[in-house]
C-alpha positions in Angstrom: -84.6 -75.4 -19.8 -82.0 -77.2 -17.7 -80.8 -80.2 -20.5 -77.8 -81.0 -18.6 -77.0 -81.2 -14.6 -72.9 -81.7 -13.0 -73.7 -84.0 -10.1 -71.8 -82.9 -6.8 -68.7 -85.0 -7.6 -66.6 -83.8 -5.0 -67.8 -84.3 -1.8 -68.8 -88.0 -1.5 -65.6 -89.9 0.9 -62.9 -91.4 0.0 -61.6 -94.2 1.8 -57.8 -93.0 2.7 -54.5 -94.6 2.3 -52.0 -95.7 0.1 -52.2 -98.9 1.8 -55.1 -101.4 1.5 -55.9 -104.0 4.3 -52.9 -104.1 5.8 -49.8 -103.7 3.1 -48.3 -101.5 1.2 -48.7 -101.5 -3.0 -45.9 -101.8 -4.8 -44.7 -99.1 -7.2 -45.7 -100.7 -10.3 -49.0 -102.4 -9.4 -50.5 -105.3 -11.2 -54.6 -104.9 -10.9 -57.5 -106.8 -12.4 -60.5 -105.1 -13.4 -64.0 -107.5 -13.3 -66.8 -106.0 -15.5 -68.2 -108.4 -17.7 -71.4 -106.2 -19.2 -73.6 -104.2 -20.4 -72.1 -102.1 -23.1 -73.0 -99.0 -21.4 -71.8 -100.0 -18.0 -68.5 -101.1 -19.9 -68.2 -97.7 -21.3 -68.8 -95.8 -17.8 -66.2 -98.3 -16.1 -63.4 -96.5 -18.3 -62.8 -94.1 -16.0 -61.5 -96.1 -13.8 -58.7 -97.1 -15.7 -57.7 -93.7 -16.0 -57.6 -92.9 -12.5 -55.5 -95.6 -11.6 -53.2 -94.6 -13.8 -52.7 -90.9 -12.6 -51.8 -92.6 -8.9 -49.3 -95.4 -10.8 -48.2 -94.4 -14.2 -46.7 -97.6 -14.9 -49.1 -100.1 -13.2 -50.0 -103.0 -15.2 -54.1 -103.4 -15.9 -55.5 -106.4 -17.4 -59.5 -106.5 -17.6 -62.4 -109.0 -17.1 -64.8 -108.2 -20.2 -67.7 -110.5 -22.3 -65.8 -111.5 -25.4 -68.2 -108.8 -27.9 -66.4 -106.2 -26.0 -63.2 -107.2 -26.0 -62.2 -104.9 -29.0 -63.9 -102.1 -27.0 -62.0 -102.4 -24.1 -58.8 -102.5 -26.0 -59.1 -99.1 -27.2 -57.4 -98.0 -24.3 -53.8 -98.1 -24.6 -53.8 -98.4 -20.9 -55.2 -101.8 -20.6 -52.3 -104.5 -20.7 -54.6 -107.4 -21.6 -58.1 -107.8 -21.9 -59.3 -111.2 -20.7 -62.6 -112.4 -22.6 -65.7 -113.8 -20.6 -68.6 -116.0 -22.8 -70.6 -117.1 -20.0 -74.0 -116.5 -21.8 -72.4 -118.8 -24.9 -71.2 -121.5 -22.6 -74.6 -122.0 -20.6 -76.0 -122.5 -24.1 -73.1 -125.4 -24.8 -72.8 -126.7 -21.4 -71.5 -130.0 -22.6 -69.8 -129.4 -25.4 -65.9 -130.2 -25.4 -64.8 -126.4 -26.5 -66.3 -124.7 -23.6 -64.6 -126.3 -21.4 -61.1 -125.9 -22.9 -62.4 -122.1 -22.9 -63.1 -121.7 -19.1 -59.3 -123.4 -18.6 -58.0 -120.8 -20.6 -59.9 -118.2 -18.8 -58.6 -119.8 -15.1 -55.3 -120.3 -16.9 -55.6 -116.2 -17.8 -56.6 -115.7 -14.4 -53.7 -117.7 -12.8 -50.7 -115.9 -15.4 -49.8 -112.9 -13.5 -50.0 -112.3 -9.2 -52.2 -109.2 -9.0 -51.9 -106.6 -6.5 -55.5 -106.0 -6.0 -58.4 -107.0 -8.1 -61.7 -104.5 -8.7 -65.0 -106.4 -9.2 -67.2 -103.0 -10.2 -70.2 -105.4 -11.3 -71.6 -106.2 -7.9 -72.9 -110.2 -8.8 -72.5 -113.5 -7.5 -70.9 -114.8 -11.1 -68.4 -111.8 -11.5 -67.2 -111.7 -7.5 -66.0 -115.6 -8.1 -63.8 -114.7 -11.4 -62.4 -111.9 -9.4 -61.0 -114.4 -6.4 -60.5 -117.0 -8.9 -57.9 -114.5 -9.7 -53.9 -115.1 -8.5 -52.9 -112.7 -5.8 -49.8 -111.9 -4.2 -50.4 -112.5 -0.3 -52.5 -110.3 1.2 -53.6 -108.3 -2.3 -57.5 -106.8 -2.0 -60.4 -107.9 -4.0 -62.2 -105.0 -3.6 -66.0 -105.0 -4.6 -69.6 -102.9 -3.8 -71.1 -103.9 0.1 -74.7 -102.5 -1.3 -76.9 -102.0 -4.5 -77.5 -98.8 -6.0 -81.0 -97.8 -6.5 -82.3 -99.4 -9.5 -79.2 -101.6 -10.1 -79.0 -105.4 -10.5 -76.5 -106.7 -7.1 -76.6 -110.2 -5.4 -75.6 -109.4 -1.9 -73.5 -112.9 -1.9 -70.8 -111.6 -3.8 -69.4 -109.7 -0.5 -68.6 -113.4 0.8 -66.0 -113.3 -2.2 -64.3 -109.8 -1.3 -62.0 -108.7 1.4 -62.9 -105.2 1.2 -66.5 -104.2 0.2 -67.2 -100.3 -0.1 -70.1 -98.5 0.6 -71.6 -96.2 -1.9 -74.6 -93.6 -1.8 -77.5 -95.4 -3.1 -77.9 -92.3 -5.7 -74.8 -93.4 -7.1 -74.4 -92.2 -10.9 -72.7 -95.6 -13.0 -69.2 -94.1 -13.6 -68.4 -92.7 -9.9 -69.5 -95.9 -8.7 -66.6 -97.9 -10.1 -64.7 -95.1 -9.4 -65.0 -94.7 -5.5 -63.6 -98.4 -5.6 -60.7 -97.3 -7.5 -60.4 -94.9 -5.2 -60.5 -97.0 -2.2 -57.5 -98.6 -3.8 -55.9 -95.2 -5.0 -56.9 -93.3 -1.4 -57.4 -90.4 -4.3 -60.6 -88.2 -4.8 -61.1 -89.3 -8.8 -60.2 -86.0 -10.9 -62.8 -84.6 -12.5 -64.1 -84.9 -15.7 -63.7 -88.6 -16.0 -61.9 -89.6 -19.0 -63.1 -92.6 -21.3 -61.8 -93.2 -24.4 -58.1 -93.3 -26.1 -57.6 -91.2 -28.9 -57.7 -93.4 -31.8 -61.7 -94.2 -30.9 -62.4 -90.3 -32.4 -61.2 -91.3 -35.6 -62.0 -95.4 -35.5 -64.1 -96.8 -38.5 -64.8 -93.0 -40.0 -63.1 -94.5 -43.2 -65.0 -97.9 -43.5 -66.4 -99.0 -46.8 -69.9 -99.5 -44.4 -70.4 -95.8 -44.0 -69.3 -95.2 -47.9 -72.3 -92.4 -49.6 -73.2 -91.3 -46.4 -74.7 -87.7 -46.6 -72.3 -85.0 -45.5 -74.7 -83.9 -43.0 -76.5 -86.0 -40.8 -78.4 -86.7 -37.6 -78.1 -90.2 -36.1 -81.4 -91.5 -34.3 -80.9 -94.3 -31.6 -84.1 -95.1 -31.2 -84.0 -98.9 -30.0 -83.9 -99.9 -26.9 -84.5 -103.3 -25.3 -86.9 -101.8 -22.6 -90.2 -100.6 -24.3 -91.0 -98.3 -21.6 -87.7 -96.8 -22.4 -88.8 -95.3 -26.0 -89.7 -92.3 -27.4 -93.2 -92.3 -28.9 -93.2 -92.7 -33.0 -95.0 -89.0 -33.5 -92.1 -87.7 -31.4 -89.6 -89.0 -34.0 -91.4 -88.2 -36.6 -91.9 -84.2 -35.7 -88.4 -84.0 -34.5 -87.2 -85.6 -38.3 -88.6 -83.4 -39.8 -87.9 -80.3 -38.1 -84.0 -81.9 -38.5 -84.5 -82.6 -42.2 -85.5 -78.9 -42.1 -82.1 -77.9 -41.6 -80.6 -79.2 -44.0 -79.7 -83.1 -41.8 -80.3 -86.1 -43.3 -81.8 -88.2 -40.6 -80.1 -91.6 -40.1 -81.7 -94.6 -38.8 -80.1 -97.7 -37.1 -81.4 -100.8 -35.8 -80.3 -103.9 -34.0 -82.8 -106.9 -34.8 -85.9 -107.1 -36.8 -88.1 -105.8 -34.2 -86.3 -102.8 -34.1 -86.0 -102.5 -38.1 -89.4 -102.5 -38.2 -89.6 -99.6 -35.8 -87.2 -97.5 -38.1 -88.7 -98.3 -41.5 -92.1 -96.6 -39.5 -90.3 -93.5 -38.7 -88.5 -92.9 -41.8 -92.0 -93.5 -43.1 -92.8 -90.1 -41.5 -89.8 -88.1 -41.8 -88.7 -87.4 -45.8 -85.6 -88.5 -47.0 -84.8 -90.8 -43.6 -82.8 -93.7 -44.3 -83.0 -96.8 -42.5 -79.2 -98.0 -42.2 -77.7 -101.5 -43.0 -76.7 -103.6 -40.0 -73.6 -102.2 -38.4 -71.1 -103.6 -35.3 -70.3 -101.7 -32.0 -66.9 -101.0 -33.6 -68.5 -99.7 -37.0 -70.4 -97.7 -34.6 -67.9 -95.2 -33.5 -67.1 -94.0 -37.0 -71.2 -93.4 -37.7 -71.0 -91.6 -34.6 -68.1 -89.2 -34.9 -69.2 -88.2 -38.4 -72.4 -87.5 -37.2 -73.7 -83.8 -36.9 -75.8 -85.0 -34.0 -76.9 -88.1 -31.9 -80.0 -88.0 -30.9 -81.3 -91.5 -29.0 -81.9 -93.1 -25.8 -80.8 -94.6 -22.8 -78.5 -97.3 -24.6 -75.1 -97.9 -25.1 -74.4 -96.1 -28.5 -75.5 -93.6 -27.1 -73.5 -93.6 -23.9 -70.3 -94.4 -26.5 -71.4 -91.2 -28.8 -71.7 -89.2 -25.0 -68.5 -90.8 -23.5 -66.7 -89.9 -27.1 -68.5 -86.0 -26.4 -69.7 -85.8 -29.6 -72.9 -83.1 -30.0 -75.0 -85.9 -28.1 -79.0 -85.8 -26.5 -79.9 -88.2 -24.2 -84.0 -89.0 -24.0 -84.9 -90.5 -20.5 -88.5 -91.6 -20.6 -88.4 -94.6 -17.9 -85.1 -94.6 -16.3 -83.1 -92.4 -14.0 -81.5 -90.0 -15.7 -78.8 -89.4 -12.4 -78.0 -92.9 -13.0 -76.2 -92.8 -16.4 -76.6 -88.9 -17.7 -73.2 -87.8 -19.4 -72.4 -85.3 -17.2 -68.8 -84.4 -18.5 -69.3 -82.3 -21.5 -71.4 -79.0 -22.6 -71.5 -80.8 -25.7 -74.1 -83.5 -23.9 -77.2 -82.9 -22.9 -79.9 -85.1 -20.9 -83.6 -84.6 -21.5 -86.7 -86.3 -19.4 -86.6 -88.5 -16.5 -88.0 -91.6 -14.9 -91.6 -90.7 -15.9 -91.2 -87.4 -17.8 -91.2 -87.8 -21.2 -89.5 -85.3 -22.8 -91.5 -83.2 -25.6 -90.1 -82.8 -29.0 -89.4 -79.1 -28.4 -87.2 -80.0 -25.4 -85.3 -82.5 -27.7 -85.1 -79.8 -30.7 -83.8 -77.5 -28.4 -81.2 -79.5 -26.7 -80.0 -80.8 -30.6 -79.4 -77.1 -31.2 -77.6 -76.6 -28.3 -75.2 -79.2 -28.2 -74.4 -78.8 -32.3 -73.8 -75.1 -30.9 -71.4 -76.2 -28.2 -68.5 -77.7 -30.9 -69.5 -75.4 -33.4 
């Protein structure tokens, strides 16, 4: 059973130089990183950060992020400043006085510091003008995507706001995609594996009064997913609770709304001693997830953080690409199913005991 695959990292190009239209960077670069969403699209951008840093250990990196992941973003030590984005909030308040006062203070955020190149890794029309609303020093790079990705959302217009747009592979897998702009920036193949998280985020929240009387031994299920043709059927979860409880796991629940609630008050109806979980934040997240025996969910963000964090992690694919987002960077992860291949429960079972194998 192949549960994991190591994309061909290494042979895709890299543009050269360690200058960038023109001019050379200073020693100490200032650069703005642009990615305003989705959670798991936050979490594969991390690498980047990284890699900039092992061509200029001292360059200064302030980040573009929607305000709920602010806190996220800030667990890497790396990141001078993280510069909150609430365009959903202020569509929905237009007129009001405060939102207003907000987008000066993002401009005025925007127009602090000179930047020596800005990254826009998101590929849209909004996120391209923040990037060259951005102050530069004369001549710096805002460097973005020139074409889509299979499958990804990209509005072609946002070239008109970049002075150098790189081509990718349309099979592009999330992380190396911000990374290949990086490195059109750092004229440096990215190192391999790509590193996400600081080292604070393995012990974040583990303590919180939230996760107080959890069992000692437990399996976290992800099962939500804003996509329905991105879930795993019911009987699934129920046959692979139980063969979990089996062993000993207590299987643990989440949920995100009341849709989803619903959804795990059925499948703990099927698998004895489940427990459907209070409502939890992102941050709490991270401390459910590295006490956690196992993670067993879909293609969502928890479950790219419990992955990124290579915790004993099994991603289901049912309806999306798995090349697209699979943790590829860890033993310790493993990817089951595919656009259109629904991955039994034996497949899942089997990957659970593999991963739990791999930091045992």
């Amino acid at each position: 059973m192949r549960v994991n695959s190591r994309p061909d990292m290494g042979h895709l190009p890299v543009p050269a130089a360690d200058a960038v239209g023109g001019f050379p960077l200073p020693a100490r670069p200032r650069i703005l990183i642009v990615k305003v969403s989705s959670l798991g699209d936050v979490v594969h951008n991390m690498p980047l950060v990284h890699d900039l840093r092992a061509r200029w250990p001292d360059c200064e990196i302030d980040w573009v992020v929607e305000e709920g992941y602010v806190d996220l973003v800030r667990l890497l030590p790396e990141v001078r400043r993280v510069i909150p984005f609430a365009l959903r909030r202020w569509r929905k308040r237009f007129y009001q006085g405060g939102t207003w006062r907000e987008v000066a203070a993002l401009r005025a955020a925007l127009r602090e510091s000179a930047y020596d190149a800005v990254i826009e890794s998101q590929g849209l029309l909004k996120t391209a003008v923040v990037a060259r609303a951005a102050r530069r020093r004369p001549g710096a790079p805002v460097i973005g995507l020139a074409n889509a990705t299979q499958g990804s959302g990209y509005e072609p217009a946002a070239r008109l706001f970049y002075t150098l747009d790189v081509r990718v592979p349309r099979q592009t897998h999330s992380v190396r995609r911000s990374r290949l702009l990086g490195a059109a920036l750092t004229g440096m193949a990215p190192p391999e594996p790509p590193r996400f998280f600081g080292p604070q985020a393995r012990s974040l929240h583990v303590d919180d009064p939230h996760w107080a009387g959890l069992p000692a031994r437990y399996a976290v299920c992800f099962h939500a997913t804003a996509g329905a043709r991105k879930r795993w059927p019911l009987a699934s979860w129920h046959a692979l609770g139980q063969r979990l409880r089996a062993e000993g796991l207590a299987v643990l629940l989440p949920w995100g709304n009341e849709a989803e609630r619903r959804v795990a008050e059925e499948i703990a109806a099927g698998v004895p001693q489940a427990q459907v979980l209070p409502r939890f934040s992102v941050m709490q997240g991270f401390g459910l997830i590295n006490r956690a025996e196992v993670v067993v969910g879909v293609d969502t963000g928890l479950v790219h953080i419990a992955a990124a964090l290579c915790r004993p992690t099994v991603e289901i694919y049912t309806a999306t690409w798995r090349w697209k987002t699979e943790g590829y960077w860890s033993d310790a992860v493993a990817n089951v199913g595919d656009d259109g291949v629904v991955p039994t429960v034996d497949e899942v079972y089997e990957a659970a005991r593999h991963v739990r194998g791999m930091t045992a």
